[in-house]
C-alpha positions, 0 to 999 in steps of 0.5 A: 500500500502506498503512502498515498493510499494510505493517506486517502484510507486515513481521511476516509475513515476519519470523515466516517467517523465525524459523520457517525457520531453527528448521526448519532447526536443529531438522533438525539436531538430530534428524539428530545424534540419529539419526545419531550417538545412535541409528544406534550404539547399533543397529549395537553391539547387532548387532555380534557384538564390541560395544564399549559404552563408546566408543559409549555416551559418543558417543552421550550427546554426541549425545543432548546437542548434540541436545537443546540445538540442539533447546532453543536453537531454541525460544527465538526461536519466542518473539519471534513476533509477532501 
């Protein structure tokens, strides 16, 4: 194997690695979405006693941390290399 093939192989892998692991953060992050910002605001919408104001604050922390794993995730996808 040459040193250029084996350079190539290292880059590949290293950009396989980045992507993998915003995948799996990006997972996260919409599952704390659906779970936890969205799955609440349906279930009060239904509910016949509906308690707006707890959910609501649940729901913004949840549409935040989504956001931010989202955000802080794309920030690696940056240092992909050609």
């Amino acid at each position: 194997m040459s040193e250029a093939d084996s350079e190539a192989r290292d880059t590949l892998v290293a950009n396989e690695r980045i992507k993998f692991t915003a995948t799996y953060a990006n997972g996260l992050a919409v599952a704390i979405f659906a779970v936890g910002g969205f799955a609440p605001f349906i279930s009060t919408a239904l509910s016949d006693r509906p308690h707006f104001a707890p959910v609501l604050i649940a729901m913004v922390v949840c549409w935040i941390m989504s956001g931010a794993i989202h955000w802080a995730v794309r920030r690696p996808l940056r240092n992909l290399r050609p």
